[in-house]
C-alpha positions, 0 to 999 in steps of 0.5 A: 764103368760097370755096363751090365746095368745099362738096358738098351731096348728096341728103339721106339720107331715110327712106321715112316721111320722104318719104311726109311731104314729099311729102304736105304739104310739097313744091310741088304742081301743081294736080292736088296732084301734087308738083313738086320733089324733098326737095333742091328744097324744101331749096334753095329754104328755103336760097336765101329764108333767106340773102336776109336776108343783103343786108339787113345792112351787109356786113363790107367795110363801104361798100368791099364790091362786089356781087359781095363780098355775091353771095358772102356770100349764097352762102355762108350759102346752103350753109351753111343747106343743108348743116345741113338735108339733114344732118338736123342741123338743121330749122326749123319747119313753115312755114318748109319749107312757105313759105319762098320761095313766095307766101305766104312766112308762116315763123312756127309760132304767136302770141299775140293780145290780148282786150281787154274790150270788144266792139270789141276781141273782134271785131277780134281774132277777124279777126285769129285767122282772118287767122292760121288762113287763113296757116298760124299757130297762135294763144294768147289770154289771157281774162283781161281779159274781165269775169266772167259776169252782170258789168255792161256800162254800154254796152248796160245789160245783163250780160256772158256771160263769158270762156268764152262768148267763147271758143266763138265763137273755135272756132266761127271755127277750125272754119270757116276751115281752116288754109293750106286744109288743116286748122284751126288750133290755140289755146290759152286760157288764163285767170287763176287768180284770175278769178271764171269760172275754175271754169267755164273749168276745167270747160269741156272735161269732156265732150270735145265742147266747145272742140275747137280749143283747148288751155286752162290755167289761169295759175297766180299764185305767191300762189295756191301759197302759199295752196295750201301752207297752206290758205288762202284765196284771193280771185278778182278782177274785173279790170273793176273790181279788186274782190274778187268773192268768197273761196274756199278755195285748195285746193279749187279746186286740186282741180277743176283737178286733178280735170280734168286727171285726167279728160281732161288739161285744164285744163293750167297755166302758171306766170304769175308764174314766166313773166314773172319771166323774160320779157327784155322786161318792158315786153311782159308775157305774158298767154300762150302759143303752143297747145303752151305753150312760147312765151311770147309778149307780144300780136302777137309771134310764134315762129321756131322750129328744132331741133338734131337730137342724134342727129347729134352722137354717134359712137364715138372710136377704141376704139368708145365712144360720144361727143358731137361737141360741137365740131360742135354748137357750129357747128351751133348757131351757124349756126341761130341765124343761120338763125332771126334771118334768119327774123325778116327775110324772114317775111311777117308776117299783120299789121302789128302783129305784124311791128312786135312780133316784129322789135322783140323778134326771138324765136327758139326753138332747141329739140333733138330726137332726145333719146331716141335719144341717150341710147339710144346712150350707154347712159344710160336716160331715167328714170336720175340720169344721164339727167337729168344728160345732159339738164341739160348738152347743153341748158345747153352748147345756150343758152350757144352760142346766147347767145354767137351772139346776141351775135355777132350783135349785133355784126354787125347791131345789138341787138334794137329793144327792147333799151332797158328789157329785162332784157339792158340790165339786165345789160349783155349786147347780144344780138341776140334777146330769147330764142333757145331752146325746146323745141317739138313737132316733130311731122313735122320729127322724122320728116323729120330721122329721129330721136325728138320733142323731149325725149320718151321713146320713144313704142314701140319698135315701132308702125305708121305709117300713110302714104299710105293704107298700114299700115307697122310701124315697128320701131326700126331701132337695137333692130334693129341691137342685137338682132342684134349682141347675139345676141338678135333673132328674128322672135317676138321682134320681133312682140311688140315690136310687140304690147307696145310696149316690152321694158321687162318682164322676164317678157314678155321674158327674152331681152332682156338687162337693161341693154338693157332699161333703156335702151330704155324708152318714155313709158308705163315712165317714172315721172311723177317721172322725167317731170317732172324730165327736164322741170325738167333742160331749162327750167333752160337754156330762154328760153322753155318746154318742150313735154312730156307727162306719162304717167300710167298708167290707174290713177293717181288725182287724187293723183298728177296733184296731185303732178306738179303741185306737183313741176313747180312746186318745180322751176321749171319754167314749165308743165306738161301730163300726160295720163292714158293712156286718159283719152279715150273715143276711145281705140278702139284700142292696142298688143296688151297694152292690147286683151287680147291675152296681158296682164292689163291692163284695158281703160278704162272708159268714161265717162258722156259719150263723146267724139265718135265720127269720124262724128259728128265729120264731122257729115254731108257737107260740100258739096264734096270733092274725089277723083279717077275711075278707070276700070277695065275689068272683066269686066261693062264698064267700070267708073269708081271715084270716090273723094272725101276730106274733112279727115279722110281718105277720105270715100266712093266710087261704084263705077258700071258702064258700063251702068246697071240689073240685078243689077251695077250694083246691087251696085255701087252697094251696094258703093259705099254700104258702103265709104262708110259704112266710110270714115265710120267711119275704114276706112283704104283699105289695110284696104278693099284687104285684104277686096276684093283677089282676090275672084273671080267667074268673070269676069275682065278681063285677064291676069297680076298686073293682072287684074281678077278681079271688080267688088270686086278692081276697086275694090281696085286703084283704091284701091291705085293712088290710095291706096297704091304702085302695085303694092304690096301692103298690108302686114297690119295691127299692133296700134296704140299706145294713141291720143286721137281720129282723125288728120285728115291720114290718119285714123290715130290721134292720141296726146299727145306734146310737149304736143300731139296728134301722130300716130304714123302720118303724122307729123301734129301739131296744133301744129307 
């Protein structure tokens, strides 16, 4: 195990990449200035990981010297670092943020039990804020609590029901920010055949209710079965087993399809299917994870990573492109071993959950980049072929991770609670209860620079907001192909940008067919095509698959019906769709969504809007935080005060240096105005292009860094604490068709991997 031979080098990472690391994952000083580089980061993650490594009984067994398990760590200490700055492999958020520092919390999500009683709610919403306040995400099953009106023995009075119990669960979310950052993300989810599912079902119509949480209904095998014959169907008080009432299947399957088609929730989660599969039936799961695929029992928790596909595929000798599959089975390997180290060193929020998630030693490997391989192999995405492709990397993906569970087993010992487990069942020692899923990778995608998860490219061109600045992003391989094909010019290349994908022929007849075949994106696929990619994926999956469903505008409540019952006959364990513009707040789109050259429609809007970003900002907090800069103008100098708050840029004082006449007052308005722009989701690079060169006869300085006015003043402050000093703002892109504002950068947020993911700044609300 000689290491000295092994050379790490400085990761290979994109502009958009390390735009991401810097602003949420690499240490700050106290001034939120960063203080390690990407390779920092990607050593201190390897050095904490490998420690897990002392743990074990070293191979030499009681003849092993310090210097002998010295070495091993070293060893698997390079061997984690090389996987990561490769971009090969990526473990979750947590784990790059915490890994080796003071909070040392890795785990991405968990799932708490409700119990029915009062006790019992409040204990666990102490233990959501717990969770909230280290970084986690959490999922909660409703469905013990008895119905509304039911009766409480203990106070003689009735019960307010599931529903209401969970709004006091979002009351606390808003109020305890994530890792002081952000708040956290829930999933509820509550039985199909509870008496208060109608209300749940209908709880989140008017998009302004429930805001931190993701619902599904858990759907029972007897109530497909009673939907498939049109039978009836009875709803259970689970306090007492009695039959509270009987409704007609269908129709109540029709309110939550009816939901779905109006704003994408409910989503539904197949229970019986779930726990048919679950390793640890002793650990029933009553839910999931807020992105739905962790299937969790209460207290366990999930360790997740993910293989980067992109990086397995080259050319042999004569050019055709190929899958190393060799180099995938190693990579696997060493993940796996990396994801049940994970399990080790986590510091875990609660004693609970450490005892349950080291009893059951849960791991989910999952893949990203999916999309970009098949681009490079010439397999379109919505193809026979594509599905094929789907359903063998990830059978060959679990079938390695099995055989490293096992050989983990070996080493160190099956999981805790191997006895009772369906792996004693069959016989088959394994390390870890699951070891694969398919999770959002929200901004590890961009670290790794490859496409999300499973996912179906979003666009082929679009914009990114980072740090404050508007950067068009187009597919450096479209790029590339354009060019080696003969086809790319500028025109070409701003339409992509204006459309989004090339997918149609008339918009594009320059594009050749099969190229245009293959480079196809979420909204030219099928829901058909969606749900059986999906179905590909969960037949080789332990746990679950985070995806969307695209749905046009125009489909209608049959067609979100359809994918519903085609997710369930082709087993797989969930499913989220969501119709595009389906939510009021989509605001704005690509080029072809807002009129621009296209006959499609703008979305109508609905009769009860979703909360515009002022009125999700819902007045000034107390405090912000921002910084002051001093500029000298040709009035005096000038001091810039720009604060932010969750969402982004908040407001700004512009204050000249002597107090009255007609100067200061203009900048004190000026000051009010980009306040108010900002409260309405201005991003600063938009306010640094109207501001930027305005004149007023009175100049400060010389050259480039002159101050020719009060208002090109303030637009070099923002530049310089917003933008890259020095650079200018790059002119505006039509925007890709988008769900609500993105708190990190106020871009905007779009349903991708199940989840609400922004394109701009790599943002995800669940990962």
């Amino acid at each position: 195990m000689d290491t000295s031979k092994r050379n790490v080098t400085h990761p290979d990472l994109s502009e958009n990449a390390l735009a991401v690391l810097r602003k949420r994952y690499l240490k700050k000083n106290e001034r939120g200035e960063p203080i390690e580089e990407p390779i920092d980061m990607f050593r201190r993650v390897a050095s904490n990981i490998a420690e897990a490594e002392r743990l074990f009984p070293h191979p030499l067994g009681d003849g092993a010297t310090e210097t002998d398990r010295e070495t091993r760590v070293a060893y698997w200490r390079v061997r984690f670092l090389e996987l990561m700055t490769s971009r090969k492999f990526m473990p979750n958020s947590p784990t790059l943020m915490n890994a080796g520092r003071e909070l040392q919390q890795l785990s991405a999500c968990f799932v708490l039990p409700v119990e029915d009683s009062i006790d019992g709610i409040y204990d666990t919403l102490k233990h959501q804020a717990v969770i909230h306040k280290s970084g986690g995400g959490t999922g909660f099953g409703f469905s013990r609590l008895r119905p509304k009106n039911d009766f409480v023995k203990s106070t003689m009075g009735v019960s307010s029901g599931p529903v209401s119990f969970m709004a006091v669960f979002d009351s606390s979310t808003e109020h305890v920010k994530q890792g002081g950052t952000r708040r956290g993300a829930n999933m509820g989810i509550l039985r199909v055949d509870h008496p208060d599912i109608e209300e749940f079902i209908t709880c989140k119509n008017d998009n302004d209710k429930v805001n931190n949480f993701n619902i599904s209904v858990a759907i029972t095998d007897a109530f497909m079965e009673a939907v498939e014959v049109d039978g009836d169907f009875d709803l259970v008080n689970p306090r007492n087993g009695e039959v509270a009432r009987t409704i007609r299947a269908r129709d109540l399957f029709a309110k939550i399809v009816e939901g779905a088609h109006r704003n994408g929730e409910p989503g539904v989660v197949f229970i019986d299917r779930i726990n048919d599969h679950n390793p640890t039936p002793q650990c029933e799961i009553e839910s999931t994870n807020p992105c739905s695929e962790a299937h969790l029992p209460a207290y366990d928790s999930c360790n997740l990573g993910s293989i980067n596909l992109e990086r397995f595929v080259g050319g042999d000798e004569t050019g055709r492109p190929i899958v190393y599959w060799d180099s995938l089975a190693d990579a696997v390997r060493v993940a796996v071993r990396f994801l049940d180290d994970v399990v080790e060193v986590n510091r875990y929020p609660l004693p609970e959950i450490e005892e349950m998630s080291k009893g059951n030693r849960r791991i989910g490997l999952g893949v990203m980049g999916f999309a970009d391989v098949l681009i490079k192999l010439g397999l379109p995405y919505d193809s026979e072929e594509g599905i094929a492709f789907a359903e063998g990397v990830m059978k060959f993906v679990d079938d390695e991770a099995w055989e490293a569970s096992r050989a983990l087993a070996e080493e160190r010992g099956v999981m805790p609670h191997f006895r009772g487990s369906l792996h004693e069942e069959r016989g088959d020692r394994v390390r870890n209860a699951t070891v694969t899923t398919i999770a959002p990778t929200g901004t590890i995608s961009i670290i790794a620079g490859c496409s999300g998860g499973i996912e179906p490219l979003f666009a082929v061109a679009f914009t990114r907001h980072q740090a404050g600045m508007e950067m068009p992003d187009v597919n450096p391989e479209f790029v590339r192909v354009a060019k080696e094909r003969g086809f790319f010019s500028e025109d070409l290349m701003n339409g992509v940008a204006k459309h989004g994908s090339v997918r149609d022929q008339n918009t594009f007849p320059d594009v050749p067919e099969d190229v245009r075949r293959v480079w196809v994106t979420a909204q030219d696929i099928s829901p058909e095509f969606h749900v059986s990619m999906q179905a590909a994926f969960q037949k080789h999956t332990s746990m679950g698959i985070s995806k969307t469903i695209n749905l046009p505008h125009d489909a209608a409540p049959a067609d979100v019906e359809d994918a519903y019952k085609l997710a369930y006959e082709t087993g797989c364990k969930g499913i989220a769709v969501y119709r595009d513009g389906s939510r009021d707040a989509q605001v704005l789109s690509t080029g072809a969504m807002r009129g621009e050259s296209s006959s499609v429609a703008e979305p109508t809007p609905t009769t009860n809007p979703a909360p515009t970003l002022a009125e999700a900002r819902n007045g000034r907090p107390a405090t912000l935080t921002g910084v002051t800069k001093k500029m000298s103008t040709g009035h005096g100098p000038m001091y810039v005060t720009m604060n932010d708050d969750e969402f982004g840029p908040r407001e700004c004082f512009v204050i000249l240096g002597k107090p009255g006449g007609t100067a200061s007052a203009f900048s004190d308005a000026l000051g009010r105005m980009i306040s108010l722009a900002e409260t309405h989701g201005a991003p600063p690079a938009e306010i640094v292009k109207q501001l930027r060169g305005i004149q007023d006869g009175h100049p400060a300085g010389f050259g480039p860094n002159a101050v020719l006015s009060v208002p090109d003043g303030v637009a070099k402050a923002f530049a310089e604490h917003y933008l890259f000093a020095g650079e200018e703002p790059l002119p505006e892109e039509p925007m890709l068709p988008i769900v609500g504002a993105c708190p990190d950068c106020g871009g905007e947020l779009a349903h991708l991997e199940g989840c609400q993911k922004c394109n701009a700044c790599g943002y995800s609300k669940c990962s």
